[in-house]
C-alpha positions as CSV (number, residue, x, y, z in Angstrom):
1,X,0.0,0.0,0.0
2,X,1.8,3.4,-0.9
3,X,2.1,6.6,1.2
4,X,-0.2,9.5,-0.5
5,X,0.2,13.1,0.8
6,X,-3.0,14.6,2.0
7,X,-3.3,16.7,-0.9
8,X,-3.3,13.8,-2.8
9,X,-5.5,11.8,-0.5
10,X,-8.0,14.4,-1.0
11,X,-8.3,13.8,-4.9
12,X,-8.6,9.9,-4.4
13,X,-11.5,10.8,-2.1
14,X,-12.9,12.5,-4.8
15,X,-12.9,9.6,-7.5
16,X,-13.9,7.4,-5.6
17,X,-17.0,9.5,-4.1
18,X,-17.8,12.7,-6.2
19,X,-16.5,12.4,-10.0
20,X,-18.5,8.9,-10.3
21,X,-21.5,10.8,-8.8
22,X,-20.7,13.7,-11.5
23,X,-20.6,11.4,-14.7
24,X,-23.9,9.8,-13.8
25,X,-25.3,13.1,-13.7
26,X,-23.9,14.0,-16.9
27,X,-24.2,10.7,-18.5
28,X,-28.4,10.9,-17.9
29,X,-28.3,14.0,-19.7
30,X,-26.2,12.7,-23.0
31,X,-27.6,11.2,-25.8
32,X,-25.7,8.5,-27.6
33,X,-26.0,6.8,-30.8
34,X,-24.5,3.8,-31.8
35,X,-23.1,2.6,-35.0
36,X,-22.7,-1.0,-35.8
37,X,-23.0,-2.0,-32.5
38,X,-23.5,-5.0,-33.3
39,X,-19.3,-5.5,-33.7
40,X,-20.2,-6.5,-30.1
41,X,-21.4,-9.9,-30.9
42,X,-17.8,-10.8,-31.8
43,X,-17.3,-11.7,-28.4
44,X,-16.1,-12.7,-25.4
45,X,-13.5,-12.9,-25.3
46,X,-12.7,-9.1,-26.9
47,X,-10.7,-6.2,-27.2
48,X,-12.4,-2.6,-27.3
49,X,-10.1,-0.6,-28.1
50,X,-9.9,3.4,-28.3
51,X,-8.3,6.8,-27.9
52,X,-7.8,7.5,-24.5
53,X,-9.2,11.0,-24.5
54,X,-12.3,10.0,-25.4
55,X,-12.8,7.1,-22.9
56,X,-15.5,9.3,-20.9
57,X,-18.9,8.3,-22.2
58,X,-17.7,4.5,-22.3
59,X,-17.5,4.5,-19.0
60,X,-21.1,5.8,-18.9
61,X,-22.4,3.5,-21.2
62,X,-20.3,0.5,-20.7
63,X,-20.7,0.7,-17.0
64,X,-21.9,-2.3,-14.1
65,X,-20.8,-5.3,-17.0
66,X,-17.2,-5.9,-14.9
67,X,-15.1,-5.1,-18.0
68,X,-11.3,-5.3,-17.8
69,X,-9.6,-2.3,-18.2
70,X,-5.2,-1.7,-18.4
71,X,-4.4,0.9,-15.6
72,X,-1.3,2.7,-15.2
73,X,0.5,2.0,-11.8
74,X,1.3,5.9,-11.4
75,X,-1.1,8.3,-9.2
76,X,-3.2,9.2,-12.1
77,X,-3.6,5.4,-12.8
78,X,-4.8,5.1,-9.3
79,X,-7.3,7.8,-9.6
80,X,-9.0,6.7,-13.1
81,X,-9.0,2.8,-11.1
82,X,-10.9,3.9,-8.1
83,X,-13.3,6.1,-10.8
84,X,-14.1,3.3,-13.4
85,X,-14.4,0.4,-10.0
86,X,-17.1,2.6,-9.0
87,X,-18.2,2.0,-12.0
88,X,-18.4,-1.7,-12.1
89,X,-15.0,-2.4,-14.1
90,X,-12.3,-4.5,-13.5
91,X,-9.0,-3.5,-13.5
92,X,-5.6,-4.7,-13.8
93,X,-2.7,-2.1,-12.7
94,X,0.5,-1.8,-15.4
95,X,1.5,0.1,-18.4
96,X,4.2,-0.5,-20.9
97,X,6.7,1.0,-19.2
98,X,5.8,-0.3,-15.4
99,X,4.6,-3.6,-14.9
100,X,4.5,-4.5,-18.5
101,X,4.7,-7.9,-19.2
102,X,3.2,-9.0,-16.0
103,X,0.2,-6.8,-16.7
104,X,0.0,-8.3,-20.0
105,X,-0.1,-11.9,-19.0
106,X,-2.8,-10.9,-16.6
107,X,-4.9,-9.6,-19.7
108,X,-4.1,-12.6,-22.0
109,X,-4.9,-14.7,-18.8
110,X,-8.8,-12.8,-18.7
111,X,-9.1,-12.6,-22.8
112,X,-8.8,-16.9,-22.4
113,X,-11.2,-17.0,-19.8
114,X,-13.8,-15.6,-22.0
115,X,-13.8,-11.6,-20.2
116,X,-14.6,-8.5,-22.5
117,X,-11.1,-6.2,-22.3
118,X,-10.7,-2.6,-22.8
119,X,-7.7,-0.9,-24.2
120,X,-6.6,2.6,-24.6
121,X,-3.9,1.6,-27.0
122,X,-1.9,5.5,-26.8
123,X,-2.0,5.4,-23.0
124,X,-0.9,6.1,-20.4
125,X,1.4,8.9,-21.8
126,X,0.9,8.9,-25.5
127,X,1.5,10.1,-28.0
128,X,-2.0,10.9,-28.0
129,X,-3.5,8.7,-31.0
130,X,-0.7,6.9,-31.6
131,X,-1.2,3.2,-30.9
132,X,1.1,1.2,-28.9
133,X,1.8,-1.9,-29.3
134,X,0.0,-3.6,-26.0
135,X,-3.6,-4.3,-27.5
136,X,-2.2,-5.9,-30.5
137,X,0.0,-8.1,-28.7
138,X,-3.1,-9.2,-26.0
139,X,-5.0,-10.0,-29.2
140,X,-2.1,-12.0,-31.3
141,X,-1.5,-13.8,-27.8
142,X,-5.0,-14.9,-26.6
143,X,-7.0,-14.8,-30.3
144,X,-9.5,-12.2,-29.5
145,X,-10.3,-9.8,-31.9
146,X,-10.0,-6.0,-31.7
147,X,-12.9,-3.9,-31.9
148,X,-11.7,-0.1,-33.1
149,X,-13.9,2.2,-31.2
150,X,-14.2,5.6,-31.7
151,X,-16.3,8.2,-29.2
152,X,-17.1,11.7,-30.8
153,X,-19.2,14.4,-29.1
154,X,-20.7,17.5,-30.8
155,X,-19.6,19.7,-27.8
156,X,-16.8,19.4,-24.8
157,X,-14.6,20.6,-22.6
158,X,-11.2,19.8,-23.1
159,X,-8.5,19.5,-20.7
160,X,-4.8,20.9,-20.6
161,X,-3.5,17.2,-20.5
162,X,-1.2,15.4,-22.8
163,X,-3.9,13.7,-24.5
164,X,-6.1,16.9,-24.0
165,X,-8.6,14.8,-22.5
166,X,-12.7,15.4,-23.2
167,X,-15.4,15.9,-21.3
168,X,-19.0,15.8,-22.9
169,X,-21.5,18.9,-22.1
170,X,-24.4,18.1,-20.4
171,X,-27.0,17.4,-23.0
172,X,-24.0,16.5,-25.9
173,X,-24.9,14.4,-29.0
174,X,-22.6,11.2,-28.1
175,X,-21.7,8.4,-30.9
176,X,-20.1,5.7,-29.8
177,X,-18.9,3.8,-33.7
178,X,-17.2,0.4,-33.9
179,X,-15.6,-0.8,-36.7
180,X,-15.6,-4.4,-38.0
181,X,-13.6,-6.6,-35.9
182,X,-9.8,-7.0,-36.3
183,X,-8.7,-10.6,-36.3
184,X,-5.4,-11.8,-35.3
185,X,-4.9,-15.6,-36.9
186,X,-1.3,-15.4,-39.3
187,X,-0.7,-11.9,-38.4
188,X,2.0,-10.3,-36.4
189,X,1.5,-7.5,-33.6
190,X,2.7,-5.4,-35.6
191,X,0.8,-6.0,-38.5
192,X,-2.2,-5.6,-35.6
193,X,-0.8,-2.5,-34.7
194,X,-1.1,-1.0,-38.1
195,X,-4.3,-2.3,-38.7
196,X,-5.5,-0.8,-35.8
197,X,-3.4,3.0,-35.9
198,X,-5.7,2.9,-39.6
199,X,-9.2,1.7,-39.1
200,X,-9.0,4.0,-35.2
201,X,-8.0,7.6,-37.5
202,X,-10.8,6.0,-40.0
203,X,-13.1,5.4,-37.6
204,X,-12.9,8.7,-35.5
205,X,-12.8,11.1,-38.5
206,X,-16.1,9.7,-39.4
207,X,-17.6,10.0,-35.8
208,X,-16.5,13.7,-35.4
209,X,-18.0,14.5,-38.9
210,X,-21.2,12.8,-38.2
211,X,-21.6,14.7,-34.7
212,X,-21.1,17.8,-36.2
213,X,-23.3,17.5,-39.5
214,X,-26.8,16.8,-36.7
């Protein structure tokens, strides 16, 4: 168990207590579309994966159905954990750079056990929408497919973070669009990888125009 200051005590208090209470009252207020939804049926086991500034309204929508989600170890990590475990997620704590491999046999160990896996393949540091080569390797390791997921909104606040993160207005226009699924049999992670950097930019670039255009 590590040492937090008070200041930073104070902040874990408030994910686990008032920012979960804050996105419920926002996330009653947004309306979401979905686009081929139906991606879903690919799975379990699968791999959602998606920018992490966008993550938001996922954990709205997606919440109470114990998902797995990859969670940096740092103090940010441990603030987004307590959030989306309000939330009714899973976790499991690691990155690329801390815990890596450990972390990653814990989600090839889930994927074979049939669990539903979230990814934000340019996190926890970026670049921001640049994938990473985690999600492709939990995919060529366990057989699971990857779902490309893109979140838009028609209007946000965003934050001064490296990602420059997005919050949804109360009463945005959310879609949530999934692209066909990404299989991994006689391909390489980083075949994955690239599959997954091209149909994510495709896949968002239609979501923000089609947010915008209604």
């Amino acid at each position: 168990m590590r040492n937090y200051s008070p200041k930073q005590n104070f902040f874990l208090f408030l994910a686990g207590t008032i920012i979960p209470a804050l996105i419920y009252l926002f996330g009653i207020t947004w309306r979401v579309r979905y686009i081929n939804k139906e991606a879903e049926n690919s799975g379990p086991p699968l791999i959602w994966a998606f920018w992490h500034s966008r993550l938001l309204p996922l954990v709205y929508f997606y919440r109470k159905r114990g998902i797995v989600v990859l969670v940096s170890r740092s103090f940010d990590g441990e603030i987004i954990a307590r959030i989306i475990e309000k939330m009714g997620f899973r976790t499991i704590r690691g990155s690329s750079s801390r815990g890596g491999m450990e972390s990653l046999r814990e989600i090839v160990r889930e994927l074979k056990k049939g669990s539903f896996v979230a990814f934000t393949p340019d996190g926890p540091r970026g670049p921001a929408e640049i994938a990473q080569g985690g999600a492709s390797m939990a995919s060529v390791l366990s057989g699971a497919p990857l779902v490309p997921t893109s979140v838009a909104s028609n209007c946000c606040w965003k934050l001064k973070s490296w990602d420059k993160f997005r919050i949804p207005k109360p009463f945005a226009r959310i879609e949530i669009r999934q692209d066909e699924p990404i299989w991994p049999e006689g391909k390489r992670t980083g075949q994955m990888k690239e599959l997954l950097q091209t149909h994510l930019e495709k896949t968002t670039h239609l979501s923000d125009e089609s947010v915008m255009r209604k």
